[in-house]
C-alpha positions as CSV (number, residue, x, y, z in Angstrom):
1,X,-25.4,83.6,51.1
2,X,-22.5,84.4,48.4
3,X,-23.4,85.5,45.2
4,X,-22.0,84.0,41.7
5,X,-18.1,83.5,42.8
6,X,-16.0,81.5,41.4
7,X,-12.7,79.7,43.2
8,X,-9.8,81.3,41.2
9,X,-7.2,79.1,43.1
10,X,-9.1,76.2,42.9
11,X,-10.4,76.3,39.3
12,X,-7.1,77.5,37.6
13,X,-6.0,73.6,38.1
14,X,-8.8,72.1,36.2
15,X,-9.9,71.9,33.0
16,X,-13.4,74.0,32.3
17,X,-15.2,70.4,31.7
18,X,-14.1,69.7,35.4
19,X,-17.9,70.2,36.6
20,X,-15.7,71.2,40.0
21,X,-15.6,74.4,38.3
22,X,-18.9,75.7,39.6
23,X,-19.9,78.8,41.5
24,X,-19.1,79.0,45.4
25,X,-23.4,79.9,44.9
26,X,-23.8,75.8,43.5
27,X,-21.5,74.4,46.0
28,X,-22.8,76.0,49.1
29,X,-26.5,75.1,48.3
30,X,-26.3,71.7,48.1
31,X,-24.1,69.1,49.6
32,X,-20.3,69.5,48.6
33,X,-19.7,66.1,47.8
34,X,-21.4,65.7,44.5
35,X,-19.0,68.2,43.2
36,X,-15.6,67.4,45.0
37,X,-16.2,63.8,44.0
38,X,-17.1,64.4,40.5
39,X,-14.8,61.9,38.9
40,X,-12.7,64.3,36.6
41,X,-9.2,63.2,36.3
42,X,-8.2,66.0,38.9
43,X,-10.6,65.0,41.5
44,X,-9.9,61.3,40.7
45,X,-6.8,61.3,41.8
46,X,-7.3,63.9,44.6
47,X,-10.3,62.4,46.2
48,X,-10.1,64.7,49.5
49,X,-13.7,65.8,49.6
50,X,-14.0,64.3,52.9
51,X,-11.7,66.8,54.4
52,X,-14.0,69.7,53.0
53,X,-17.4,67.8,53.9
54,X,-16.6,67.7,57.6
55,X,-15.5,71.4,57.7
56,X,-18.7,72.3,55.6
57,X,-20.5,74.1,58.3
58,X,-17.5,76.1,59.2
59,X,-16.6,76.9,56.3
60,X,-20.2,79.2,56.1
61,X,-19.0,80.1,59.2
62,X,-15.5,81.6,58.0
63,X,-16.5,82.9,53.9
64,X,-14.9,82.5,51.1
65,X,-11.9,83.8,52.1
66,X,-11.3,80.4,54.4
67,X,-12.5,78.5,51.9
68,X,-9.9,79.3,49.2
69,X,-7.1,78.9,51.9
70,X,-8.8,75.1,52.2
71,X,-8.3,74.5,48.8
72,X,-5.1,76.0,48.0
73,X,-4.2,73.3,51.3
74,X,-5.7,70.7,49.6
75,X,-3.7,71.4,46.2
76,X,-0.7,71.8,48.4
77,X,-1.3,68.1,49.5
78,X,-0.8,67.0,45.6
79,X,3.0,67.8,46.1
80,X,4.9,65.2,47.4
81,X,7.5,67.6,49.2
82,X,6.4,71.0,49.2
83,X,9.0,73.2,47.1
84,X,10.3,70.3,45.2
85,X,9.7,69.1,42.5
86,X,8.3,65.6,42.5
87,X,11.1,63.6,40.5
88,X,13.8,64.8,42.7
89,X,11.3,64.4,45.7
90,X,10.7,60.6,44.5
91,X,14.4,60.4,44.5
92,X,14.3,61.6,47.8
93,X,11.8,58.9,48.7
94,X,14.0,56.2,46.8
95,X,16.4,56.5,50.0
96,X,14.1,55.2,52.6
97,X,14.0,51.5,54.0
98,X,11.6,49.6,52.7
99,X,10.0,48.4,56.1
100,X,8.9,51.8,56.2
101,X,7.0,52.2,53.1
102,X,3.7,50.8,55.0
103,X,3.7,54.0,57.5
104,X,4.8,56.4,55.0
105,X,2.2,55.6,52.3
106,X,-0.4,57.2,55.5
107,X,1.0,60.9,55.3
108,X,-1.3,61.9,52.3
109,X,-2.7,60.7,49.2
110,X,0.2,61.8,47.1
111,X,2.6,59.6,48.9
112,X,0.5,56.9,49.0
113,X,0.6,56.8,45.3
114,X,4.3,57.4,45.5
115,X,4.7,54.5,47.4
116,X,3.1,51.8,45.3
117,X,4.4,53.7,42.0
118,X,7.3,51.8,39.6
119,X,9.2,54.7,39.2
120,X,10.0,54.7,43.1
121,X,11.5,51.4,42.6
122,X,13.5,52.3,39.9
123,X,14.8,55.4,41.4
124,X,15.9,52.7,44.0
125,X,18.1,51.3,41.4
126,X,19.4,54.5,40.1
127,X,20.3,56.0,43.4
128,X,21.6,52.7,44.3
129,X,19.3,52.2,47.5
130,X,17.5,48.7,46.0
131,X,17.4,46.2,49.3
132,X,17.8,42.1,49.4
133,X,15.6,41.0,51.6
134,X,14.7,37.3,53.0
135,X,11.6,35.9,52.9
136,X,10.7,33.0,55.3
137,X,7.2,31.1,55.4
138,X,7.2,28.7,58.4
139,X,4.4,26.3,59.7
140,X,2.9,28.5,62.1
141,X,0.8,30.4,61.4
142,X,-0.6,29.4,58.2
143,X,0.3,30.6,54.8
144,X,2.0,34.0,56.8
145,X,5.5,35.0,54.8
146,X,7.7,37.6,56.8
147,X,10.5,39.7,54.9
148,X,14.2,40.3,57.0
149,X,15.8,43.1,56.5
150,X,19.4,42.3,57.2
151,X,21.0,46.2,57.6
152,X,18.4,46.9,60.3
153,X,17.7,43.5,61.6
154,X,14.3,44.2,61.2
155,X,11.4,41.8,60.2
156,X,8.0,42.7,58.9
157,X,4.7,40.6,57.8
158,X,3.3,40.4,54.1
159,X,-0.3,39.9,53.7
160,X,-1.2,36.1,54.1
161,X,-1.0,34.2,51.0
162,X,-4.9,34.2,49.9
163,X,-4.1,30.4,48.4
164,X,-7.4,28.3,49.3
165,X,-4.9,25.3,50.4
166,X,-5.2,25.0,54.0
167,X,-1.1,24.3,55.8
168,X,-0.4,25.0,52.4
169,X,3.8,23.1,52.2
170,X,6.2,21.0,49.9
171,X,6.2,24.1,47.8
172,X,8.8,25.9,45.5
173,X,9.8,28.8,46.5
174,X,12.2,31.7,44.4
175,X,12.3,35.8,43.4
176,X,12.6,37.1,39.9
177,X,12.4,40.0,38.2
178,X,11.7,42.0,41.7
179,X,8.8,38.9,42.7
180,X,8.3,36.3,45.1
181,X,7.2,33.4,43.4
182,X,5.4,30.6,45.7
183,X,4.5,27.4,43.0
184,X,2.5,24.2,43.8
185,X,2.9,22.3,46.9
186,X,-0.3,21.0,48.7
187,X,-1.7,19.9,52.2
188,X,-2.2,16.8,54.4
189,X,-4.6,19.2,56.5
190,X,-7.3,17.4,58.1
191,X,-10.2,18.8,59.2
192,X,-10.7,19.1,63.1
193,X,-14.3,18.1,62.9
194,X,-15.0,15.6,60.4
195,X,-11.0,13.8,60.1
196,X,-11.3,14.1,56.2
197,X,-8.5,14.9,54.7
198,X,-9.1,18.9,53.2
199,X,-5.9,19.2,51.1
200,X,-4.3,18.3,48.2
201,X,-1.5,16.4,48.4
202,X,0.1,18.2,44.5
203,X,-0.9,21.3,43.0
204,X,-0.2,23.8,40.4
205,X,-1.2,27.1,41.2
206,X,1.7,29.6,41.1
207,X,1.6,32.8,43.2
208,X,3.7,36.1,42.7
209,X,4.1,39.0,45.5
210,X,4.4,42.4,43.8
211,X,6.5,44.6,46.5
212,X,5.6,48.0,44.8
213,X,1.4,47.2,45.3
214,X,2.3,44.8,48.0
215,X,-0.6,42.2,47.0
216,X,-0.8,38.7,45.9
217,X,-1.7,37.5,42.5
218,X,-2.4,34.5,40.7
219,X,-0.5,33.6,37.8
220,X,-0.4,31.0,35.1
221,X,-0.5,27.6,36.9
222,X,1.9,24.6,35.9
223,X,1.7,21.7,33.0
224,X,2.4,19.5,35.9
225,X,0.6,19.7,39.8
226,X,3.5,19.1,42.3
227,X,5.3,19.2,45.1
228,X,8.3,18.6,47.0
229,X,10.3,19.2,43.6
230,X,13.1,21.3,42.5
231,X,13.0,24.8,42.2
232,X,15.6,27.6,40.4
233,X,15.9,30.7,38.6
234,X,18.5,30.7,35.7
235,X,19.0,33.6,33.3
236,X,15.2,35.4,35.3
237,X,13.0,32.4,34.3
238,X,12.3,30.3,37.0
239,X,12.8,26.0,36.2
240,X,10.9,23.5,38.6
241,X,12.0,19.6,38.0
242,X,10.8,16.3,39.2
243,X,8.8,15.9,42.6
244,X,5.7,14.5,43.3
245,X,2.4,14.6,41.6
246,X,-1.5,14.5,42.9
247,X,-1.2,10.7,43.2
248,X,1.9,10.6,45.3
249,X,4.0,9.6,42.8
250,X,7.7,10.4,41.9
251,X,7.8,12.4,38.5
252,X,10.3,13.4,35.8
253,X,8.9,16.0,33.9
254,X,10.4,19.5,33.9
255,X,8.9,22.9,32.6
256,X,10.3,26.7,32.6
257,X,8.6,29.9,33.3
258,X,8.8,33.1,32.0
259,X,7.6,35.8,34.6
260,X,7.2,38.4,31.9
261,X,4.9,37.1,29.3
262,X,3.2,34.6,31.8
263,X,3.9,31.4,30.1
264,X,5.3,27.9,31.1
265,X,7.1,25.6,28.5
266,X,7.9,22.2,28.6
267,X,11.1,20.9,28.7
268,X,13.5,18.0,28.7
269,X,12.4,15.2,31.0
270,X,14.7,14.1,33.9
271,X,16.3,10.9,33.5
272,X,15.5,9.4,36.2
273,X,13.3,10.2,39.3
274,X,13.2,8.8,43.2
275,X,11.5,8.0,46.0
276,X,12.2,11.4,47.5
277,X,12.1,15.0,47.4
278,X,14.5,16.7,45.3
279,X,16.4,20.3,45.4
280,X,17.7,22.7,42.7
281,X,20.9,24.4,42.9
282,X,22.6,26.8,40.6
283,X,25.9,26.6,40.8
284,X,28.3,27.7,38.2
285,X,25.4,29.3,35.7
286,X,23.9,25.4,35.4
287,X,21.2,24.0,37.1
288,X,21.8,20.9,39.9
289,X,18.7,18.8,40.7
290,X,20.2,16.7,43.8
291,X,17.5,14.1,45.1
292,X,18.0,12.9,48.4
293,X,19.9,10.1,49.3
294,X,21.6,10.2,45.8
295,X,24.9,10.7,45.1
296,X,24.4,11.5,41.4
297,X,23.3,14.9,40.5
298,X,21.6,16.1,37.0
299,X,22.5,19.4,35.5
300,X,21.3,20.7,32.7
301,X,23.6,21.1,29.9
302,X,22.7,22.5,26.7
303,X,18.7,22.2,27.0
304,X,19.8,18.3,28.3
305,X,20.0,16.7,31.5
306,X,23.5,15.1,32.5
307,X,23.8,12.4,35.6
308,X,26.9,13.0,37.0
309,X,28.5,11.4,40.2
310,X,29.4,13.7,42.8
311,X,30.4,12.3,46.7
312,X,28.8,15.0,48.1
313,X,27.2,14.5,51.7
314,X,23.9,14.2,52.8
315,X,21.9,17.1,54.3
316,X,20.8,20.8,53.8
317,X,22.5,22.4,51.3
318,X,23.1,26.0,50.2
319,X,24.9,27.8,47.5
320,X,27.3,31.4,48.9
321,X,29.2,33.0,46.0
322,X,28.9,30.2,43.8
323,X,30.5,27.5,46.4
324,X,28.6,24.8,47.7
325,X,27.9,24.3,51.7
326,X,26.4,22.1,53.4
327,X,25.8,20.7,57.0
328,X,26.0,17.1,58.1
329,X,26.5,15.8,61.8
330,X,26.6,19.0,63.5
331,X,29.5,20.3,60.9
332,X,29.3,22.8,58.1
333,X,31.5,21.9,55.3
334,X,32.2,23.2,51.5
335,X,32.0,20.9,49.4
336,X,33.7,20.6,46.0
337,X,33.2,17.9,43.5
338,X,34.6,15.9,45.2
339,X,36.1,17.3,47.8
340,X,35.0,18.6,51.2
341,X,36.8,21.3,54.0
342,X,35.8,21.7,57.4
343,X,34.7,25.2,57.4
344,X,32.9,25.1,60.8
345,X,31.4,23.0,63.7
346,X,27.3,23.6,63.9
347,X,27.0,21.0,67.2
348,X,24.2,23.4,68.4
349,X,21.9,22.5,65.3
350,X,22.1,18.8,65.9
351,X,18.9,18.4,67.9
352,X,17.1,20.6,65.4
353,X,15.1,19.8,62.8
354,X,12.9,21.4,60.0
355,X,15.3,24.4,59.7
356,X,16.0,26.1,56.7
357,X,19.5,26.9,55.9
358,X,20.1,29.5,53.2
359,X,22.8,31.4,51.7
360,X,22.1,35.3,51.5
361,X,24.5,38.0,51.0
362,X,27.5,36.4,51.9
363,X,26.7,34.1,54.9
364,X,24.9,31.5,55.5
365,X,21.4,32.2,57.5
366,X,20.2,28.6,59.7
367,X,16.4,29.9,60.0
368,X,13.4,28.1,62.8
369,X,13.2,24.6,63.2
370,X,11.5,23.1,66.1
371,X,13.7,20.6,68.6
372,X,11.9,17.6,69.0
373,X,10.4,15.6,72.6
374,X,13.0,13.8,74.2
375,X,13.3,11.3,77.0
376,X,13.0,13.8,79.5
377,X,10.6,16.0,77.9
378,X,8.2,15.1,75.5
379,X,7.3,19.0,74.6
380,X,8.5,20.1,71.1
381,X,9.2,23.6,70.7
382,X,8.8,25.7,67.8
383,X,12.0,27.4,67.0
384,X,11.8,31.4,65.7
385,X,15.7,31.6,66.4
386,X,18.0,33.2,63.2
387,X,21.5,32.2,63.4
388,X,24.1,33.9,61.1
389,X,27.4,32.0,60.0
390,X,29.7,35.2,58.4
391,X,32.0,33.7,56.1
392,X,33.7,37.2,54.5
393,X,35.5,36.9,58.2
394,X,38.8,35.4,58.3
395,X,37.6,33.1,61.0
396,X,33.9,32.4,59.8
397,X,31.7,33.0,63.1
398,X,28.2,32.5,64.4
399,X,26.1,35.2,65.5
400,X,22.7,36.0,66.3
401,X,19.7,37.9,64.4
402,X,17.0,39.2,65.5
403,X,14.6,36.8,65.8
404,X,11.4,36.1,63.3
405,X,8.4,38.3,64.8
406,X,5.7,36.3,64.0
407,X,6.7,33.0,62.0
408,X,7.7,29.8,64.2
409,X,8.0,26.0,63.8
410,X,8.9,23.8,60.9
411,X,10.2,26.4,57.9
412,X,8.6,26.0,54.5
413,X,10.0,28.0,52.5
414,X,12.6,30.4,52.6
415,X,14.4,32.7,49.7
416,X,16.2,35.7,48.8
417,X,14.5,38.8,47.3
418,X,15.6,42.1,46.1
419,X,13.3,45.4,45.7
C-alpha cells in the first residue's frame, strides 16, 4: 500500500478546503466515492467519480502512476475542446443545428452544460447562427409538440406538455422572447370507462418551453380561463382577446402579458363578442381580432379597440411579410382591405379539413389535417402531410416537406419560433 502521497495534478485545481485533497493513503483505504463526490464546487460540477469507482480495483493494480494519468483525463474532460479556450469553443458550438443539441449534450459533462447554457444561445446571435423553427401540436398523440427545421427538413419531438388536461385543444398558441407559449384551452375528453366528461371545457394555465433547458414550466395563469380566443405578440408581450370561458360562453375581456416579469394586465374590453371562435392577426404593427363569420374586424388603436369593416373572405388566414393571405374554395388569395388577387389555386386542400395554414419565413406552410369519410369510404385519415407554397418565386409554387414524424390528425396549434 502507498505511503502519505498526495495527487499533484489533481490537487493543484482545488482549493485546500476541497476535502478531495487527501492522501492517495485515505483514498485507497476506503471507498473512493466519498471523496470524489464530496460536494466542493470542483467536484460539483465535475461529478465523474463513477468513472474512477469502476476502475478502482485496477487502479491498485497499475500505482499511482496510472492514477494521475486518470485524473489529469478527467480534468481534461472539463474543457470543452481540448486546446481551446472555451469562449471561442462555445462559439464553435454556436454553429451547430439545433436538432443536434440532444446528441451532443452526451459527449461529456462539460458539453452537456454547454448545451443548456445562455451564453450558447447568445453566441448564436452573435455569430449569426440563431434558427426559426415551427412548432406544430396536432391531435394525435396527446399534448406531443414537434419543432421543423426548415434548412434541413428535419423534425424533432419536445417533451410532452406535462398540462394535467387530457386532448388538451382551443388553445393559444405564440413564441416570445426565445419561448413557446401554450395558454388556456381545455378538453371535451371523456373518459373510456365511466362516459364522464374529464376536461374542462376553459382554462387559464399558461405554459412556456425554454429551448436552452429544453423543459416545460408553468407560468402565471390568466385573469380570464379560456379558449378558442385570440392570440398575438405585439412589441414581445403576448395579447389574448375574447373567446370562450368555463361556461361556454362568448367573452370580451382582453389582458396582456409580459413574459419577463411574469405578470398579466387587464386591458380594454372588446366591443363586441360572437358566437364563435376568434383569431388575432398583426398586421401593420396593430392587432386584428377577426371572429368568424364577421366581416368587421377590431384592432387596437391607441390602447382602444376600433370595429372596422373589411370584405375580407372567409377561411384560414395567415399573415407573410405583413400581407394578408388567405384560402377559400380551394384558392389562395391576398387580400387587401378591400381588395383580393388570385395568388394561387389550392384545389388539392378542398377535401381537407382541420389544417393549419401558417405563414413562416416567407411562404406559406398548409400543415396535417385529416380528409374526412365519404360516400365511398367512410375511413378518415389523419393527415401528417407539409405542403409549402414559396411566394419569393416569381411564379409562387407548391412543394413538398418532409413530412411531421410523429404528429398526425386535426392540428392544434401551430407557430413560429426562433432559438
Amino acid at each position: 500500500m502507498a505511503t502519505s502521497v498526495e495527487f499533484p495534478a489533481f490537487c493543484s485545481t482545488l482549493s485546500s478546503a476541497c476535502p478531495c485533497r487527501r492522501t492517495v493513503t485515505s483514498l485507497l483505504q476506503s471507498s473512493p466515492l466519498p471523496y470524489l463526490f464530496c460536494g466542493s464546487d470542483w467536484c460539483g460540477a465535475n461529478k465523474r467519480g463513477v468513472v474512477v469507482a469502476a476502475a478502482y480495483h485496477v487502479l491498485r493494480m497499475f500505482g499511482l502512476a496510472y492514477l494521475n494519468y486518470l485524473f489529469s483525463l478527467l480534468l481534461a474532460m472539463s474543457v470543452l475542446i481540448e486546446g481551446l479556450p472555451d469562449a471561442i469553443a462555445i462559439r464553435c458550438l454556436a454553429r451547430v443545428p439545433y436538432y443536434l443539441f440532444p446528441k451532443l449534450e452526451i459527449v461529456s459533462r462539460s458539453w452537456m452544460e454547454a448545451m443548456h447554457s445562455i451564453e450558447l444561445y447568445k453566441a448564436r446571435e452573435e455569430v449569426k447562427s440563431s434558427e426559426n423553427l415551427l412548432c406544430v401540436c396536432a391531435f394525435d398523440p396527446e399534448n406531443v409538440w414537434q419543432l421543423y427545421d426548415p434548412i434541413r427538413d428535419r423534425w424533432i419531438t419536445l417533451p410532452i406538455l406535462p398540462s394535467k388536461v387530457r386532448n388538451l385543444a382551443q388553445f393559444g398558441v405564440v413564441s416570445t422572447k426565445s419561448k413557446l407559449f401554450v395558454l388556456g384551452g381545455g378538453s371535451d375528453a371523456v373518459d373510456p370507462l365511466t362516459g364522464d366528461q374529464d376536461g374542462s371545457f376553459a382554462t387559464n394555465e399558461v405554459w412556456a418551453y425554454d429551448p436552452v433547458i429544453r423543459k416545460w414550466d408553468q407560468r402565471a395563469p390568466m385573469i380570464v380561463p379560456r379558449a378558442m380566443f385570440a392570440c398575438c405578440v405585439v412589441n414581445g408581450k403576448i395579447l389574448v382577446a375574447g373567446g370562450f370561458t368555463t361556461c361556454r360562453k362568448s367573452i370580451s375581456k382582453a389582458e396582456i402579458y409580459d413574459p419577463e416579469t411574469d405578470v398579466w394586465v387587464p386591458i380594454p374590453d372588446l366591443h363586441h363578442t360572437h358566437n364563435s371562435a376568434c383569431t388575432g392577426l398583426v398586421i401593420g404593427g396593430e392587432v386584428h381580432v377577426v371572429h368568424k363569420g364577421l366581416t368587421t374586424v377590431q384592432v387596437l388603436i391607441n390602447n382602444g379597440w376600433r370595429v372596422q369593416e373589411h370584405s375580407w373572405v372567409q377561411g384560414p388566414l395567415t399573415v407573410v411579410n405583413n400581407s394578408l393571405y388567405v384560402m377559400s374554395h380551394g384558392v389562395i388569395y391576398k387580400q387587401d382591405r378591400d381588395s383580393r388577387k388570385v395568388v394561387i389555386s389550392a384545389s388539392e386542400f378542398k377535401r381537407r379539413i382541420g389544417f393549419a395554414m401558417i405563414g413562416f419565413r416567407d411562404d406559406i406552410y398548409v400543415i396535417g389535417g385529416v380528409i374526412g369519410p365519404e360516400e365511398w369510404n367512410s375511413d378518415i385519415k389523419k393527415m401528417s402531410d407539409v405542403n409549402v407554397l414559396t411566394l419569393g418565386n416569381e411564379k409562387p409554387v407548391w412543394q413538398q416537406a418532409a413530412s411531421m414524424s410523429r404528429c398526425r390528425g386535426t392540428i392544434l396549434g401551430c407557430t413560429e419560433l426562433r432559438i
